[in-house]
C-alpha atoms as an extended CHARMM CRD file, in Angstrom:
* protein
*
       271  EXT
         1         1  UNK       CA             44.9920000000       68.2860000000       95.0350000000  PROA      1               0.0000000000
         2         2  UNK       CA             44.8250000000       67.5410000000       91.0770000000  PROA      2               0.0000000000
         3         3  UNK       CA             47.7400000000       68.6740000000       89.6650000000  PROA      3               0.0000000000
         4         4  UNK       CA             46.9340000000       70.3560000000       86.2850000000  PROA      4               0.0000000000
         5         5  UNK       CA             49.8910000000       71.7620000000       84.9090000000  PROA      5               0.0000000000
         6         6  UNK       CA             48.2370000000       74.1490000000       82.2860000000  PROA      6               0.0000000000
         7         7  UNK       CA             51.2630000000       76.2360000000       81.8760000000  PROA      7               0.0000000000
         8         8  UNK       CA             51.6620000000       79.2200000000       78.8790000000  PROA      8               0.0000000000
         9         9  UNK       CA             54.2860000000       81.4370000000       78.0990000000  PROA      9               0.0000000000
        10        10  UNK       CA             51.8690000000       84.4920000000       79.1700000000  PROA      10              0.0000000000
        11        11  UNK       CA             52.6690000000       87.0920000000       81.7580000000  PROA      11              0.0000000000
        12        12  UNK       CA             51.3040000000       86.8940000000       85.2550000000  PROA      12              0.0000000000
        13        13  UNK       CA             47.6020000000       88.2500000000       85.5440000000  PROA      13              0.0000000000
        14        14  UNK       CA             45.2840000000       88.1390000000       88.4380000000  PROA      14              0.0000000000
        15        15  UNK       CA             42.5810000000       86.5090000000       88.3620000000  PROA      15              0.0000000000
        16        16  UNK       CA             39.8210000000       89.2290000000       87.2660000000  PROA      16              0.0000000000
        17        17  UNK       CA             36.3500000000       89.3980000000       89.2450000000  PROA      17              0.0000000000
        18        18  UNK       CA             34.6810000000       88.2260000000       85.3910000000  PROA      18              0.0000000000
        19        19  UNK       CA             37.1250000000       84.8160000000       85.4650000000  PROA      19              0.0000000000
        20        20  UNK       CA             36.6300000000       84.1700000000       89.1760000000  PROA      20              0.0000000000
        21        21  UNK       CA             32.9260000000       83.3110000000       88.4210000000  PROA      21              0.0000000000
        22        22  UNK       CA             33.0410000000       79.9620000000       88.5080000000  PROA      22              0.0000000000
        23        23  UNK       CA             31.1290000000       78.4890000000       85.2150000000  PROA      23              0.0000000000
        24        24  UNK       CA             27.3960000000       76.9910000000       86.6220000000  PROA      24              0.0000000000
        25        25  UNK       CA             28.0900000000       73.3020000000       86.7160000000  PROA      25              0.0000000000
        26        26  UNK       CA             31.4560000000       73.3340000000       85.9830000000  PROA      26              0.0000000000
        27        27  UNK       CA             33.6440000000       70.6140000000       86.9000000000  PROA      27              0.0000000000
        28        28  UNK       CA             37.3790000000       69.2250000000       85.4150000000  PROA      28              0.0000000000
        29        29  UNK       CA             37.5650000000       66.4510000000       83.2320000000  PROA      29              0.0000000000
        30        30  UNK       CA             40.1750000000       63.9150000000       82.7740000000  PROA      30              0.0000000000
        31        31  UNK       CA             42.8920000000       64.3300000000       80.5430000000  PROA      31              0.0000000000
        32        32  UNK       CA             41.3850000000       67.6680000000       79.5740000000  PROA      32              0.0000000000
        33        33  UNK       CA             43.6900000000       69.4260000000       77.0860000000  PROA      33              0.0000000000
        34        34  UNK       CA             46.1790000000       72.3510000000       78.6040000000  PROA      34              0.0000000000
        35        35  UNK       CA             48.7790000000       74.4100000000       78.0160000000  PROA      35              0.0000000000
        36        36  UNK       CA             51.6540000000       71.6840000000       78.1800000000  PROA      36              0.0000000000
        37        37  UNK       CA             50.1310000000       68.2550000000       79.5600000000  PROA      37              0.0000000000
        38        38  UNK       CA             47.2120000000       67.1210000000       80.1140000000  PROA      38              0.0000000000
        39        39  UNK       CA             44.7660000000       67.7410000000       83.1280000000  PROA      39              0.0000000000
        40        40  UNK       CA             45.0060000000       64.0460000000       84.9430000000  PROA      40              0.0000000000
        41        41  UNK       CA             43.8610000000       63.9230000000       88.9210000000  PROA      41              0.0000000000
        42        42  UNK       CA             46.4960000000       62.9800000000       91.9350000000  PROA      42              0.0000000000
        43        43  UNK       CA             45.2750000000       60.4030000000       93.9940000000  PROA      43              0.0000000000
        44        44  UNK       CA             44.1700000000       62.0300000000       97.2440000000  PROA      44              0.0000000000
        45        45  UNK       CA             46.4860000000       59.1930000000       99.2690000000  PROA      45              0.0000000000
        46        46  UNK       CA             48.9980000000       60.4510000000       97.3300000000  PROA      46              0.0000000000
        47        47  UNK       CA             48.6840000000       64.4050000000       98.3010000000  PROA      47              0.0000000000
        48        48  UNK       CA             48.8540000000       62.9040000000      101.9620000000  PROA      48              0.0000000000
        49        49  UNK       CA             52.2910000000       61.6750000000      101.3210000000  PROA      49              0.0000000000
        50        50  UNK       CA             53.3720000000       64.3200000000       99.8890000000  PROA      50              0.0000000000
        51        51  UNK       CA             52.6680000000       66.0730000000      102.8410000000  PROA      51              0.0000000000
        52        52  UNK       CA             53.6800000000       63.7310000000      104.9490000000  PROA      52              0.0000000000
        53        53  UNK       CA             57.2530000000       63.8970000000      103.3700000000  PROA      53              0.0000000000
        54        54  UNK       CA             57.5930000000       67.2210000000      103.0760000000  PROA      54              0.0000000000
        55        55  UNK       CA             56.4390000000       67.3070000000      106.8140000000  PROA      55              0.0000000000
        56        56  UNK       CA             54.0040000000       70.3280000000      105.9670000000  PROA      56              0.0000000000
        57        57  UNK       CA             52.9710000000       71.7950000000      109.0780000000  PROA      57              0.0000000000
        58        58  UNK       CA             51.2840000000       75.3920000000      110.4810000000  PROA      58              0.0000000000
        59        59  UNK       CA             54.7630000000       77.1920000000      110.0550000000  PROA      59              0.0000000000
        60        60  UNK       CA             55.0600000000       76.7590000000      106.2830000000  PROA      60              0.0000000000
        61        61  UNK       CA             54.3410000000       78.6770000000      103.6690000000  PROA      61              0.0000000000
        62        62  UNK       CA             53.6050000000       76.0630000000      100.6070000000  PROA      62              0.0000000000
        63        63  UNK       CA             53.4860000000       76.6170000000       96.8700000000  PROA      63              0.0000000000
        64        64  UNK       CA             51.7030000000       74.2590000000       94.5420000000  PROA      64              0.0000000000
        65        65  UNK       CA             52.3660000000       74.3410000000       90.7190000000  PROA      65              0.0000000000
        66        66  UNK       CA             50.2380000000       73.5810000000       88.6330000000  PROA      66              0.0000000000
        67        67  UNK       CA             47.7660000000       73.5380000000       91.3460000000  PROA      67              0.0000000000
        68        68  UNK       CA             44.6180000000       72.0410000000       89.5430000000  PROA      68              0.0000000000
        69        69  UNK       CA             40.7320000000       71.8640000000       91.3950000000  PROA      69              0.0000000000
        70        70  UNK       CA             43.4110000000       72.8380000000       94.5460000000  PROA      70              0.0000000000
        71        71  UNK       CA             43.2030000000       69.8930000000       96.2500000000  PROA      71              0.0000000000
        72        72  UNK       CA             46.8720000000       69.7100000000       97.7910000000  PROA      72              0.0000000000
        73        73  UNK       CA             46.5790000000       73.2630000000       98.4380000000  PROA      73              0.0000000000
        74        74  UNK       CA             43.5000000000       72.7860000000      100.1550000000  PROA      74              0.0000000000
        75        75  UNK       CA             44.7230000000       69.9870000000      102.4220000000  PROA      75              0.0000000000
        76        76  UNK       CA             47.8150000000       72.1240000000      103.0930000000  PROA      76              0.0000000000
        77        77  UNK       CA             45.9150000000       74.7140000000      104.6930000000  PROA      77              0.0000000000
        78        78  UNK       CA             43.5110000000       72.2530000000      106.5500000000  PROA      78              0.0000000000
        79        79  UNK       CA             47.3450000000       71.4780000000      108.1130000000  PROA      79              0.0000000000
        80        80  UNK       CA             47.3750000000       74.9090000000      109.1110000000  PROA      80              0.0000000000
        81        81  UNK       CA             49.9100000000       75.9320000000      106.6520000000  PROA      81              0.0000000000
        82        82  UNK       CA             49.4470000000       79.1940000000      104.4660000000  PROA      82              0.0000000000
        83        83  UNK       CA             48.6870000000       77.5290000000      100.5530000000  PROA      83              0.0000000000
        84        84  UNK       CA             48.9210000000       78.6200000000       97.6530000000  PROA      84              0.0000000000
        85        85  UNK       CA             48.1600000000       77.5690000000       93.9050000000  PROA      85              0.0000000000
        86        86  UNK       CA             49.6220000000       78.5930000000       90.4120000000  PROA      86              0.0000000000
        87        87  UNK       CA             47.3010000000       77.6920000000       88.1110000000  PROA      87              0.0000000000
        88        88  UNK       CA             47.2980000000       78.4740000000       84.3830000000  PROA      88              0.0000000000
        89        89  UNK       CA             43.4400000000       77.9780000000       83.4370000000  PROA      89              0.0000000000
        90        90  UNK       CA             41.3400000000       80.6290000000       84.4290000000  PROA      90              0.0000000000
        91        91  UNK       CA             37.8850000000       77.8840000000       84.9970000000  PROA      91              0.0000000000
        92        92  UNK       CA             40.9760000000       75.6920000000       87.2810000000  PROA      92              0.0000000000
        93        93  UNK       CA             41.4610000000       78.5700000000       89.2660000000  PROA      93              0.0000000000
        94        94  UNK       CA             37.5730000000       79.5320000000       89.8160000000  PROA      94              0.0000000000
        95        95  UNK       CA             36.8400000000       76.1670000000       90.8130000000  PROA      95              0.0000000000
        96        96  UNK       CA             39.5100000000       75.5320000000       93.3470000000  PROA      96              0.0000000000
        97        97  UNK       CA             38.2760000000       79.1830000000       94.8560000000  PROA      97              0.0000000000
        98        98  UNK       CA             34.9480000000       77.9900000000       95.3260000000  PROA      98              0.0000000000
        99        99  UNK       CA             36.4900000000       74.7250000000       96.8200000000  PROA      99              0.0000000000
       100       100  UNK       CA             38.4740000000       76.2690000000       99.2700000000  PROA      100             0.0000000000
       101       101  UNK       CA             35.2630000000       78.0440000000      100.7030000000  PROA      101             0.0000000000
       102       102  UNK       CA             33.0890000000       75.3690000000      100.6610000000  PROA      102             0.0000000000
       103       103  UNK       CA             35.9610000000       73.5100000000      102.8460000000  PROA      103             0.0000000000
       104       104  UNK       CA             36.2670000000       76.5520000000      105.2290000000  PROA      104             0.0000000000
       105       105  UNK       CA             40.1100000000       77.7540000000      104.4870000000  PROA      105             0.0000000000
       106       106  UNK       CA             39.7750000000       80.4230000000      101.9080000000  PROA      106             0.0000000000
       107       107  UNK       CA             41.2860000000       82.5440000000      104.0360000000  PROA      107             0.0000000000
       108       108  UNK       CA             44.8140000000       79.9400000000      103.8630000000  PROA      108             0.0000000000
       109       109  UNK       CA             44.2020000000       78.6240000000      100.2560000000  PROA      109             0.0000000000
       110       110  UNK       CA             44.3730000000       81.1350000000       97.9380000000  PROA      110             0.0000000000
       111       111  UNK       CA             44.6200000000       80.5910000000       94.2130000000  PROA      111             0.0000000000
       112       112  UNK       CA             46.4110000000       82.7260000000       91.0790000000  PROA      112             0.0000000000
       113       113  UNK       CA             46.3000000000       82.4390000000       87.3120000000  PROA      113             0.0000000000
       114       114  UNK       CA             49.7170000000       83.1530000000       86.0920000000  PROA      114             0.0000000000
       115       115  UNK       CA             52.3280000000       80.9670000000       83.5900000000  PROA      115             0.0000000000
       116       116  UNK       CA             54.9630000000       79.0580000000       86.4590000000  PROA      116             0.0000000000
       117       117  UNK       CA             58.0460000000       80.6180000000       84.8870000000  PROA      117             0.0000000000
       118       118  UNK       CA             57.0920000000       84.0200000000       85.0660000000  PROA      118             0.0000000000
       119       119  UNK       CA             56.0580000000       83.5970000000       88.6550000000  PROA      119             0.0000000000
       120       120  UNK       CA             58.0020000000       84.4950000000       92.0230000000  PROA      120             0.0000000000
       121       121  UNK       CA             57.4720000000       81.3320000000       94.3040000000  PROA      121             0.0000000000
       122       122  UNK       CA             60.7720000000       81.8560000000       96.4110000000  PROA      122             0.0000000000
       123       123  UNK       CA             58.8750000000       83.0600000000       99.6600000000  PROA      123             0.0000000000
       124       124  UNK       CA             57.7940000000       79.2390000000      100.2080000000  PROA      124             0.0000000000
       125       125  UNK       CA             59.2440000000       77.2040000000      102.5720000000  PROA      125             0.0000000000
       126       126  UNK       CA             57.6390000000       73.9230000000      100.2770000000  PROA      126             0.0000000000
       127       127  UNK       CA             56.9580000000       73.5530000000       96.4590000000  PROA      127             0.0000000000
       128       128  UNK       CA             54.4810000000       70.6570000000       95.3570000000  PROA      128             0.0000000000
       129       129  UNK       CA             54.6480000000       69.7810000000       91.7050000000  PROA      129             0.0000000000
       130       130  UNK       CA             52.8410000000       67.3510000000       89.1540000000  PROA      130             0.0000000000
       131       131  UNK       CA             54.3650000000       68.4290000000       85.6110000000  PROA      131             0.0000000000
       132       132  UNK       CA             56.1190000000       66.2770000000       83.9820000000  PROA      132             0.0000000000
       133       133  UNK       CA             59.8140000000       65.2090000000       83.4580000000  PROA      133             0.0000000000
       134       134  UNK       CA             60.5610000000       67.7610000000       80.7340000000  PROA      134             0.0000000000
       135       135  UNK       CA             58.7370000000       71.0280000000       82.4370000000  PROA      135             0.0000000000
       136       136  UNK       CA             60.7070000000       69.9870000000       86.1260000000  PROA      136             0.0000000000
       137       137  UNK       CA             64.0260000000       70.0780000000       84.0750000000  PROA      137             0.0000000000
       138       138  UNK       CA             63.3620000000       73.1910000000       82.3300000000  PROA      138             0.0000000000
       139       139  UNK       CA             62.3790000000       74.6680000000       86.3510000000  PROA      139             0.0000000000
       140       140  UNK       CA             65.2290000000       73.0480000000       87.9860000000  PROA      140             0.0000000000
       141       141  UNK       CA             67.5690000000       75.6880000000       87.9190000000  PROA      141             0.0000000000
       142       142  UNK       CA             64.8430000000       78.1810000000       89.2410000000  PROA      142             0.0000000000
       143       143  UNK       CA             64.2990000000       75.7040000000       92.4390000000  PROA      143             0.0000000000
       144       144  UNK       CA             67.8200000000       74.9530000000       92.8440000000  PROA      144             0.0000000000
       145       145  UNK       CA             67.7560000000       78.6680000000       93.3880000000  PROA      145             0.0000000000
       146       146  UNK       CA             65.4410000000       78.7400000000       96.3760000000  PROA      146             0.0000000000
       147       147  UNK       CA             66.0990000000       79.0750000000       99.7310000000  PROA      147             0.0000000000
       148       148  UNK       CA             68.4170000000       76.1650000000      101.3340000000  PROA      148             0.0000000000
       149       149  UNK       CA             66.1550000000       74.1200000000      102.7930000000  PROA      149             0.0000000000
       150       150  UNK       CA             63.3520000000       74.7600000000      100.8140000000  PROA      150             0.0000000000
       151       151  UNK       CA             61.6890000000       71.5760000000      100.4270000000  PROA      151             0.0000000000
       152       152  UNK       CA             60.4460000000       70.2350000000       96.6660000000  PROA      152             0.0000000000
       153       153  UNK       CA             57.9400000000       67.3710000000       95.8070000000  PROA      153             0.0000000000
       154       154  UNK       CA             57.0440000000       65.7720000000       93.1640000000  PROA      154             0.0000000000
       155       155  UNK       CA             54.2100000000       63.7080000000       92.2430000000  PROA      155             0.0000000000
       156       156  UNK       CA             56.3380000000       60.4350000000       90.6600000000  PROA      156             0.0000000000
       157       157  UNK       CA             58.4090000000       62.9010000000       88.1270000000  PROA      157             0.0000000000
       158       158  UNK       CA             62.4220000000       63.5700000000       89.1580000000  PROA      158             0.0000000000
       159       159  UNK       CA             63.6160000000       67.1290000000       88.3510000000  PROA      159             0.0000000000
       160       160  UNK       CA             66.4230000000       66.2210000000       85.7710000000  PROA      160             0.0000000000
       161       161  UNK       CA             69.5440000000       64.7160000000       87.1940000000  PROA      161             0.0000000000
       162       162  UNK       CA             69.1350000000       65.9840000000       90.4310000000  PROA      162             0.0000000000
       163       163  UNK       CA             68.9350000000       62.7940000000       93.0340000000  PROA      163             0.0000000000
       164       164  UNK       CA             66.1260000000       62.8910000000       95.1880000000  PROA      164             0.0000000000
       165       165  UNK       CA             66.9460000000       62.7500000000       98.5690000000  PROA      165             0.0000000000
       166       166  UNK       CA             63.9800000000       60.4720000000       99.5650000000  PROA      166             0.0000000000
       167       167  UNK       CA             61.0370000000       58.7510000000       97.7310000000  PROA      167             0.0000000000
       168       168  UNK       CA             57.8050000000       57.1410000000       99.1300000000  PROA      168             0.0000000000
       169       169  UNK       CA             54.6220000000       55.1510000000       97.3030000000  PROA      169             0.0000000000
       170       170  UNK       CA             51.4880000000       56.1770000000       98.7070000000  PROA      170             0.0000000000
       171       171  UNK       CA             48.6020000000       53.5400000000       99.9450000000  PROA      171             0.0000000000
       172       172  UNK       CA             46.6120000000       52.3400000000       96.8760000000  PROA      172             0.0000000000
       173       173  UNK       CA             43.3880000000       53.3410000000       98.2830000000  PROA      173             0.0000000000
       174       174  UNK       CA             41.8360000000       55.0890000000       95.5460000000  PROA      174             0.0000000000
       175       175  UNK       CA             42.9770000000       51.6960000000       93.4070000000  PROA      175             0.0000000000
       176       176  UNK       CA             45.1200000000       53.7760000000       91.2160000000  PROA      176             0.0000000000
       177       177  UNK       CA             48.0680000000       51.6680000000       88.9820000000  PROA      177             0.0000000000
       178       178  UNK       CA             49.8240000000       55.1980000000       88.4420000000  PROA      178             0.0000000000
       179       179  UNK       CA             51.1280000000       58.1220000000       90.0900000000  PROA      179             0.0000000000
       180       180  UNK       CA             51.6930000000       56.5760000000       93.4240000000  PROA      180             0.0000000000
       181       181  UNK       CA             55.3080000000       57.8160000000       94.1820000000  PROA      181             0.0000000000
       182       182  UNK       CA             56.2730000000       60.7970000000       96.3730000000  PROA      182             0.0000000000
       183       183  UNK       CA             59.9130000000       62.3020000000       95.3340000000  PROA      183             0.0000000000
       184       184  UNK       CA             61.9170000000       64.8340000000       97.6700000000  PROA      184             0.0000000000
       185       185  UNK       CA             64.6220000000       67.1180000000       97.4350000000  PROA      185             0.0000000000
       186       186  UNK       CA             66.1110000000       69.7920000000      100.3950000000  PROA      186             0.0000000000
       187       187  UNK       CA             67.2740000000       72.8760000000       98.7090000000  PROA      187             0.0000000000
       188       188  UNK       CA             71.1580000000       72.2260000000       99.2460000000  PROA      188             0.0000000000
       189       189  UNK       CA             73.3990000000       74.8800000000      100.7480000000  PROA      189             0.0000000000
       190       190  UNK       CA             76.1390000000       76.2640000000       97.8910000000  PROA      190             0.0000000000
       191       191  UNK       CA             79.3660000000       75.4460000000       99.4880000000  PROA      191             0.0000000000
       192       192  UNK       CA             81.5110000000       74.5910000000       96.5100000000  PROA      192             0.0000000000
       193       193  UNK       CA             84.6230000000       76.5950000000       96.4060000000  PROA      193             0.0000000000
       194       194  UNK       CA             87.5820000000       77.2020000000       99.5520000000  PROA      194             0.0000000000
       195       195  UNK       CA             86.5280000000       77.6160000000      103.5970000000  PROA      195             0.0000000000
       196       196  UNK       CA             89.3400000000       78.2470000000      106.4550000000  PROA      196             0.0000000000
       197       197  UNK       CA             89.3900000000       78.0820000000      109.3760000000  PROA      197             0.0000000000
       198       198  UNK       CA             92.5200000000       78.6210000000      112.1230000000  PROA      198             0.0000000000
       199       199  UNK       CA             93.3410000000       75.1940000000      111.8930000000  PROA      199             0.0000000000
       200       200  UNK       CA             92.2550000000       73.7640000000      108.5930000000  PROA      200             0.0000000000
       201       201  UNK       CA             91.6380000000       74.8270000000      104.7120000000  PROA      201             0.0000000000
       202       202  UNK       CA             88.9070000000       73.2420000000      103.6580000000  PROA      202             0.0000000000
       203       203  UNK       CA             88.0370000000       72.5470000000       99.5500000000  PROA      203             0.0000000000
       204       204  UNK       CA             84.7480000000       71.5420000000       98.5600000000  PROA      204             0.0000000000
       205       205  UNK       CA             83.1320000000       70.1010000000       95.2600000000  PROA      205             0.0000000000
       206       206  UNK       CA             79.6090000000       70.1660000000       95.0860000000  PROA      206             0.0000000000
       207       207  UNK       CA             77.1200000000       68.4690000000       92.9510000000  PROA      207             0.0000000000
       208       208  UNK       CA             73.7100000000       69.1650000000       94.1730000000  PROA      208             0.0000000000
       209       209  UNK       CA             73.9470000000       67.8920000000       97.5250000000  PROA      209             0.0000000000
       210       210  UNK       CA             77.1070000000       65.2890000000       97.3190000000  PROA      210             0.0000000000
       211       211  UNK       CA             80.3040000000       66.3270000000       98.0280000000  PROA      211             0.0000000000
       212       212  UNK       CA             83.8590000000       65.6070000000       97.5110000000  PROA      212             0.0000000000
       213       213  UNK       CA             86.8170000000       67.8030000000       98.1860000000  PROA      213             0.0000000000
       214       214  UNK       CA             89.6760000000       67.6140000000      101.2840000000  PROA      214             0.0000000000
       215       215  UNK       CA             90.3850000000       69.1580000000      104.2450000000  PROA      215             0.0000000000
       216       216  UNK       CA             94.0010000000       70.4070000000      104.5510000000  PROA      216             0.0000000000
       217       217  UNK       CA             95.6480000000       70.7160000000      108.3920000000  PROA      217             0.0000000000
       218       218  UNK       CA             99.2670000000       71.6150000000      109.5280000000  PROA      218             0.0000000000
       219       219  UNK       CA             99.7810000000       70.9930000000      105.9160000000  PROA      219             0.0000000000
       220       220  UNK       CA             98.7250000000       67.8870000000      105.6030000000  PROA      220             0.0000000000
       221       221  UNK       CA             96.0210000000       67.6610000000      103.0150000000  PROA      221             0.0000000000
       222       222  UNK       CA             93.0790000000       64.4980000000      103.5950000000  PROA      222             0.0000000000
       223       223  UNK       CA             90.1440000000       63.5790000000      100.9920000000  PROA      223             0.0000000000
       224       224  UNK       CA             86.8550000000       64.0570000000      102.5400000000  PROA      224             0.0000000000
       225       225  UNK       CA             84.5520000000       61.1040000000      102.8770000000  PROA      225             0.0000000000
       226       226  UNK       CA             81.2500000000       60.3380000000      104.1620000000  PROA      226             0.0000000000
       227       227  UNK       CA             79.6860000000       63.9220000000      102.7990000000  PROA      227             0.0000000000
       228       228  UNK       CA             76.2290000000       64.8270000000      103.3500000000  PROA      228             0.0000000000
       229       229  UNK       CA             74.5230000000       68.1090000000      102.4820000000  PROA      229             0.0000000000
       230       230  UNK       CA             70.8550000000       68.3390000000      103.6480000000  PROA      230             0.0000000000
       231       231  UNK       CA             70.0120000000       71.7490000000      103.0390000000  PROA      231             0.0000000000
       232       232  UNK       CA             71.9050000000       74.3860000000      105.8610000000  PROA      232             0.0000000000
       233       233  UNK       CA             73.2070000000       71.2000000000      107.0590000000  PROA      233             0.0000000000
       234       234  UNK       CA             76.7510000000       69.8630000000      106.2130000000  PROA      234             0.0000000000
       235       235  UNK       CA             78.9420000000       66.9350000000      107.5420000000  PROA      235             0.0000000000
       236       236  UNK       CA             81.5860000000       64.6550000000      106.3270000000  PROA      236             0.0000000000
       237       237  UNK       CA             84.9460000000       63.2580000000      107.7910000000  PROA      237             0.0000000000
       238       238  UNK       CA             88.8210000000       63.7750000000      106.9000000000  PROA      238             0.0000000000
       239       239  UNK       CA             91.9790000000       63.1810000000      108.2440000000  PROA      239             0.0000000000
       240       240  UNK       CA             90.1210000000       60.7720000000      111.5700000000  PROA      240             0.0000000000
       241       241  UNK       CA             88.1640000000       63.5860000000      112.2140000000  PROA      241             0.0000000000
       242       242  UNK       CA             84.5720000000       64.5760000000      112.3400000000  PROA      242             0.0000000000
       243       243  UNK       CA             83.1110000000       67.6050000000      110.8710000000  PROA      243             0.0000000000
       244       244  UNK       CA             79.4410000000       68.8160000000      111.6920000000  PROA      244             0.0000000000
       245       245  UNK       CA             77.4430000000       72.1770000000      111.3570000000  PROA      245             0.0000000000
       246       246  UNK       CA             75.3360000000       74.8700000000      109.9020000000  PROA      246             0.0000000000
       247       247  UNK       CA             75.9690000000       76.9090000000      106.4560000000  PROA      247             0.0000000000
       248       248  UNK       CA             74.8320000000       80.1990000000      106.6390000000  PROA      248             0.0000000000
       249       249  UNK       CA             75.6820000000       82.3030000000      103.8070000000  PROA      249             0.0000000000
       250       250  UNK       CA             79.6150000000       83.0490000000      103.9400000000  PROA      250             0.0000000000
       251       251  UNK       CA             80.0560000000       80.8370000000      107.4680000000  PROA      251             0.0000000000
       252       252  UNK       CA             80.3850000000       77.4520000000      108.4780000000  PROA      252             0.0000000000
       253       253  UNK       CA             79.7440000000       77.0210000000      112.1850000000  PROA      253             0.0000000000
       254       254  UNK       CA             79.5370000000       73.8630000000      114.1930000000  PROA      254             0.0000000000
       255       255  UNK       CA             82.1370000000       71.3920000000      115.9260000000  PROA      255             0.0000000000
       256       256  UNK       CA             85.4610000000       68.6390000000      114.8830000000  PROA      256             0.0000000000
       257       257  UNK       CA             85.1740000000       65.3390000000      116.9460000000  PROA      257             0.0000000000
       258       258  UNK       CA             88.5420000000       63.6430000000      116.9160000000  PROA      258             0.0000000000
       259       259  UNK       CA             89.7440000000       60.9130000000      119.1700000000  PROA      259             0.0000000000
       260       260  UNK       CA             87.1880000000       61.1980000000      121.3190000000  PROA      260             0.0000000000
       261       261  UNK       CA             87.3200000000       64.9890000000      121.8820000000  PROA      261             0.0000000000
       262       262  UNK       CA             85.0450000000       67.8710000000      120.4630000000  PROA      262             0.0000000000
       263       263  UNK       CA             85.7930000000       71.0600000000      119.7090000000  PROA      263             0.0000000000
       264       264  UNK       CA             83.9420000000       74.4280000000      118.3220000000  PROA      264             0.0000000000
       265       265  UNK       CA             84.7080000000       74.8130000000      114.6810000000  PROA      265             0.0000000000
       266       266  UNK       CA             83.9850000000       78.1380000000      112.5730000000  PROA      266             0.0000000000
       267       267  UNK       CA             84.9730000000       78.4720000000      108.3630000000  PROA      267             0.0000000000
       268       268  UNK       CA             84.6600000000       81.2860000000      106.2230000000  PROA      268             0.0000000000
       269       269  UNK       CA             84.5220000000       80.8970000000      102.5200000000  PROA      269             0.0000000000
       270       270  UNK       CA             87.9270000000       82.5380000000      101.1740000000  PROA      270             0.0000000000
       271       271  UNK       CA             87.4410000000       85.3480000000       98.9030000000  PROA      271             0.0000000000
């Protein structure tokens, strides 16, 4: 994919049967002007990472913004995933059409013109970006928003101050000195606030997907350590003990390991 990034402060609109005629000879250019940024071209070893680390497969639904001559969202579908492509410039949007057909997965590529913030993209299971430090902070509280577990990339940009939870260089074959890093986030559960359970009272802090907080049992409160929050899935240890499960919405569920025994363990977050 070629990341474009023509964004506007316009309202959605379709693409209209006039603007879906791709120009006669029409192709991108480099560092054509947009929007926002400039029009520059991902490396195609780098839209294979991306995939690769966002572990894009048939069962995902994936979002590109910003989404160029369509490239990534191209690829996407050849991965049998369902793709599809925000794209502020009209001509963009033509062209990566007329791409997708030519490469036989129209009917999983499709393509929009519409401006990113107006835009619904919380259906997708993974967003692909390539806009720029300043546009990924002003859209980092929208995809902090999206479902936990969604997974985010980023062609070599972070989203603010939000850590990434892995990063990855492509292979250089295209030669390319830039844009050769792969950034990831999960979507993080919200679990800051109190959980109980029968035996414990559990406190959490959350900053994106780090943790502090204690567990409190038979009234004997313990810092937690060794937190990890990977979208649905939370663990961390307090007190000797072992704490593992699944978030799902108000519940905790999943089991305690202490000295060498395991037990079921259920919290609800206290109202």
């Amino acid at each position: 994919m070629i990341f474009a990034a023509l964004l506007g402060a316009l309202m959605f609109c379709g693409v209209s049967a006039a603007s879906a005629q791709q120009p006669s000879g029409y192709k991108p250019a480099l560092d054509q002007p947009g929007k926002d940024v400039v029009w520059v071209p991902t490396p195609d070893a780098l839209v294979t990472r991306m995939l690769d680390l966002a572990k894009v497969g048939a069962s995902d639904h994936v979002i590109d913004l910003g989404s160029g001559d369509g490239r990534l969202v191209i690829m996407a579908a050849k991965r049998g995933a369902h793709a599809h492509g925000i794209e502020y410039d009209a001509k963009l949007v033509a062209f990566a059409q007329q791409q997708a057909k030519q490469a036989g997965v129209a009917g999983k590529a499709t393509f929009a013109k519409a401006d990113l913030f107006d835009s619904d993209f919380s259906q997708a299971t993974v967003v692909t970006l390539f806009l720029g430090p300043e546009l990924n902070r002003k859209l980092m509280p929208k995809l902090l928003n999206l479902k936990p577990g969604t997974r985010i990339v980023s062609n070599t940009h972070p989203i603010g101050d939000w850590p990434a939870d892995e990063i990855a260089e492509s292979t250089d074959d295209e030669k390319s000195v830039y844009y050769r890093k792969a950034l990831l986030w999960v979507v993080p559960a919200k679990v800051s606030g109190v959980w109980r359970s029968p035996q414990e009272i559990v406190s959490f802090t959350q900053r994106y997907q780090t943790m502090s907080g204690s567990v409190t049992a038979q009234g004997k409160p313990a810092p937690i350590t060794e937190a990890r929050l990977r979208g649905h899935q939370i663990s961390f240890s307090a007190g000797g003990a072992k704490y593992a499960g699944v978030v799902s919405g108000g519940a905790i569920a999943g089991t305690v390991t202490s000295a060498g025994a395991q037990r079921a363990w259920r919290a609800s977050r206290s109202q």
